[in-house]
N, C-alpha and C positions, 0 to 999 in steps of 0.2 A: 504494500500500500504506500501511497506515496501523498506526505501530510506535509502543509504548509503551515507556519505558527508564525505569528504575528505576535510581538514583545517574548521573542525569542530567549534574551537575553536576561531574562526577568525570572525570580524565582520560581514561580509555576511554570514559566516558558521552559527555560532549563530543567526541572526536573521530568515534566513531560515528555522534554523531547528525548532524554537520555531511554528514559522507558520506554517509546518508541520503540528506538533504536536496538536494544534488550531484544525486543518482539519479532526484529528484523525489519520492518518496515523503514523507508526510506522520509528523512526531515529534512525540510529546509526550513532557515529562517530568517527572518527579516526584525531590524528592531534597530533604533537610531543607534543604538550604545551596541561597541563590542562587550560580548560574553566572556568575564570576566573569569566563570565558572568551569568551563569546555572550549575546547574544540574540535569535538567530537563532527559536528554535524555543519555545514558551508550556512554563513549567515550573511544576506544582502543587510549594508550599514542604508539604512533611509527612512527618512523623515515620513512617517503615513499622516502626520496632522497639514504638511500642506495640500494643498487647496489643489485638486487633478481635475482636468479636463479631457487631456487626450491619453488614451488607452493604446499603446499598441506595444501589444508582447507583455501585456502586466501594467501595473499602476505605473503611470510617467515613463513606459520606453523599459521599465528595467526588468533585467535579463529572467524573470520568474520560470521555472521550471513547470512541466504539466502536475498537477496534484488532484487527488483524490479525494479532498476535504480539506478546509479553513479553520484552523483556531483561533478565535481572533482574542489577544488576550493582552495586545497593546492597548494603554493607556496611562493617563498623569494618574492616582491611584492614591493618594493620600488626601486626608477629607479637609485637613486644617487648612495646607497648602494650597488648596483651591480656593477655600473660603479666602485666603490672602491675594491669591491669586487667578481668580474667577476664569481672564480669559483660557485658562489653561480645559477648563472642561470645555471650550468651544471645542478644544481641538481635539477633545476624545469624540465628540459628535463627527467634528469631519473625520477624523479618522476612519472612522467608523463606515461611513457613507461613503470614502476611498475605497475599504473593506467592501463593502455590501456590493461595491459596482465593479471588483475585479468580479467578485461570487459569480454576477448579473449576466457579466457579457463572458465567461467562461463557464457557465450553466456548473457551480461548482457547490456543494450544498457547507454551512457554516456552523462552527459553534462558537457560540458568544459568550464571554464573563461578563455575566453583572454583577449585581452585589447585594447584600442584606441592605444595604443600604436604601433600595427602594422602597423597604416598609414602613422610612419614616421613625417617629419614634412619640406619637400619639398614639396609634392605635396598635402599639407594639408587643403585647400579646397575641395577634393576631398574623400567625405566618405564615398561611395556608397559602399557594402560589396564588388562586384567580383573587386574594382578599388582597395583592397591594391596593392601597388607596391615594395612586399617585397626585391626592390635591395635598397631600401631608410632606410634600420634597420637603427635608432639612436643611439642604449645601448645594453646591455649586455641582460638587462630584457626582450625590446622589439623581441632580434633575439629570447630568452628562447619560449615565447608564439608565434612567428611564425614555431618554431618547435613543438612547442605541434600540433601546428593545424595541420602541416605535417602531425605528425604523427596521429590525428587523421583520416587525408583523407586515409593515408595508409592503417588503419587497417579496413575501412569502405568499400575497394576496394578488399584489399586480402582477409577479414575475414567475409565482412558481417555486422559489426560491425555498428549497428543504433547511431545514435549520434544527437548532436547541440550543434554548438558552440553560446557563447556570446559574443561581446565584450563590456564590462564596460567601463565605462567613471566616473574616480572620486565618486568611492563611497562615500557619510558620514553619522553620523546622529548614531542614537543609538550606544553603545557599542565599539566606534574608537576613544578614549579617552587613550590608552594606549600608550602615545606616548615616554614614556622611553623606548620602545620595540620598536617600531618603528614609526619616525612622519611622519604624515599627516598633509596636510594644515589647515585644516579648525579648527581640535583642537586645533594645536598648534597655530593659532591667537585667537583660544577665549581666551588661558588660557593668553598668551602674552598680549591681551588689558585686559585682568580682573587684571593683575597683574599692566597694568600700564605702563607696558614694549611695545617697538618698535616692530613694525612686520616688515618684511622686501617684497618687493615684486620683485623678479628679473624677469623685465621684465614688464614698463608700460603701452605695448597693448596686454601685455600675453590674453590669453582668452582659456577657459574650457569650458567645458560641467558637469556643477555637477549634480551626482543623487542622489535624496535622495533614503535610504535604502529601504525605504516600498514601493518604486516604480520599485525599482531591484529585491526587491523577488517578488512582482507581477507580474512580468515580469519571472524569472525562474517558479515560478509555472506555468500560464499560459503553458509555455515552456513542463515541465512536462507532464502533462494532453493531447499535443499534440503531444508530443513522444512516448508516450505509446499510443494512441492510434492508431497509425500509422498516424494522420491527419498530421503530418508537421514530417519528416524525412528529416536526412544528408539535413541540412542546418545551415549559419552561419549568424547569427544577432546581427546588433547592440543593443545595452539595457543602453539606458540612457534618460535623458529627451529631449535632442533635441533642448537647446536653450543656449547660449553662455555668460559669462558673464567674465568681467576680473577682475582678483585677487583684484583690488583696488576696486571694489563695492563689492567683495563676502568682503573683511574689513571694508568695509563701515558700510552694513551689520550687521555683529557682532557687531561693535559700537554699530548701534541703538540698536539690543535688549539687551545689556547690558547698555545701556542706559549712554554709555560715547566713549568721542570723542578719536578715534584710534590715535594713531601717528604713520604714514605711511610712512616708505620709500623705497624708488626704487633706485633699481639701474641694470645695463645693465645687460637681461638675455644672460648670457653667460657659464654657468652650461653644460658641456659635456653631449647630452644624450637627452637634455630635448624639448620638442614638445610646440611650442610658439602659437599654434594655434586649437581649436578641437569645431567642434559643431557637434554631430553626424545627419546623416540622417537616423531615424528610421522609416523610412516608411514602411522599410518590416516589422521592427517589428507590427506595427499597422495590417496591411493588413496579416500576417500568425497567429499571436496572439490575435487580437484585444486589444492589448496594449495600454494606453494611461496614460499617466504619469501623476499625479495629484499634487505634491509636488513643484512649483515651488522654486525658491533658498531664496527670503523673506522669506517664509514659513517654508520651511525647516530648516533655522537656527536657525528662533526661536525656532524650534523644538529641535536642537543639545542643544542651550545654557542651554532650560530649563530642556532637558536630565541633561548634566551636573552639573547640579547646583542639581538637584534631588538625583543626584548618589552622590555627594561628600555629601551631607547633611545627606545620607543613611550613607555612610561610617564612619563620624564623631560620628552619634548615636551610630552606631555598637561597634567604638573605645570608646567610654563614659562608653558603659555597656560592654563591655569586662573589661575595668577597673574595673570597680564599681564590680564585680565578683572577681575581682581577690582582691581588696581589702576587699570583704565581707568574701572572704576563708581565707584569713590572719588571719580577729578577730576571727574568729571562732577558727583556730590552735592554 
């Protein structure tokens, strides 16, 4: 099979596409930023939020390879940063609608990330997929991924266009350690209590839904497999683990597996944008996928902290014998 991912280079893009690749199936991908991660699989460097007109051979001229399906999982992805920075969700809309018209004019069927994000967080007990009540948008981010979905129904109505949408809930876990590019919760308190340093938690009955990564791609593939084969068509699912926990045990947490005591403080979530409540209902996903999420959040962290500790340990040997090279070429000159 031959699969095309859009924000490639992105935690879910990368650990997708590795698994792919596992499966034997062929990836390309595309995503403005080289993949810091891999270079396992060829990845076109470009911009999908500018503005396209002319199509030929792929969005704007570039060299896209024939594929068998679209992940579309580029996007600006952080909820504060947008609320700072609004025009930035313009550009997950065109993105998106760049996406939608390669799909269009290469009859190519798509899977779209959205987010928990469109339930809002007024009527946030409520997370049945047909119940979002997109008059409730919180952010910039959250209207961005209620238009992609528009515009996916659109093109699914006028064109034909096979799809399924996801909505994530709180990715983490492999490869989401890049938080000078953009932070995330969950690294940035591992790295916060390893250093010693306060996390802060706005909001002490805040409560999420974390997934871990290898439960999100089991869940797209799955996805995969039953889009293509016509078995599960033009539908939109939840994709997270389905059970709730709040920021002061997901720190809790870290503590133990780094085996020292957090210093946690709170204070009033009051952050423009931000949804104080989410446990999703994946029952459809269970019942159209046979999905069943196996990383609960203990688990999973110790899985993030001992990622990271793995990764930096890699990175320092790396920097040792990069040295140790560049000192051995010196005596030698």
């Amino acid at each position: 099979m031959r699969i095309l991912i859009t924000g490639s280079s992105g935690q879910i893009g990368a650990n997708l596409a590795l698994r792919l690749l596992s499966d034997g199936h062929q990836v390309f991908g595309v995503d403005r930023r080289v993949n810091v991660w891999t270079n396992a699989f060829p990845t076109l460097l470009q911009d999908l939020s500018t503005p396209q007109r002319d199509f030929v051979g792929g969005i704007g001229g570039a060299p896209y390879p024939p594929s068998d399906i679209v992940i579309h999982l580029a996007a600006n992805a952080k909820v504060h940063e947008l609320v700072e920075q609004p025009y930035r969700a313009l550009e997950n809309t065109i993105t998106t609608f760049n996406v939608l018209e390669y799909c269009r004019m290469n009859n190519t069927p798509i899977i779209f990330s959205s987010s928990r994000e469109v339930y809002g967080d007024i009527r946030r007990y409520i997370t049945e997929e047909q119940q979002a009540n997109f008059s409730f948008t919180e952010s910039p981010y959250s209207a961005s991924k209620i238009a992609g979905e528009a515009l996916v129904y659109s093109y699914a109505r006028c064109y034909g266009l096979r799809y399924l949408i996801f909505r994530f809930s709180n990715v983490y876990g492999r490869y989401d350690n890049d938080i000078e590019r953009m932070e995330r919760v969950i690294p940035l308190f591992i790295r916060n209590i390893e250093r010693g340093e306060p996390v802060v938690v706005y909001g002490k009955e805040k409560v999420l839904d974390f997934t871990y990564v290898d439960d999100c791609v089991e869940g797209v593939v799955r996805g995969i497999d039953r889009l293509l084969s016509g078995e599960v068509v033009n539908r939109t699912i939840n994709l997270a683990y389905g059970q709730g926990n709040t920021l002061i045990r997901m720190a809790e947490l870290i503590g133990e597996a780094l085996n020292i005591n957090p210093d946690i403080k709170v204070e009033p979530s009051k952050r423009p944008g931000e949804v104080t409540y989410y446990v999703a209902d994946i029952s459809l996903a269970r019942s159209l996928l046979g999905y069943e999420p196996r990383v609960a959040l203990e688990e999973g962290i110790r899985r993030a902290v001992a990622w990271k500790r793995d990764y930096q340990a890699s990175a320092s040997s790396s920097m040792v014998n990069a040295f140790d090279d560049r000192i051995g070429a010196n005596r030698v000159g």
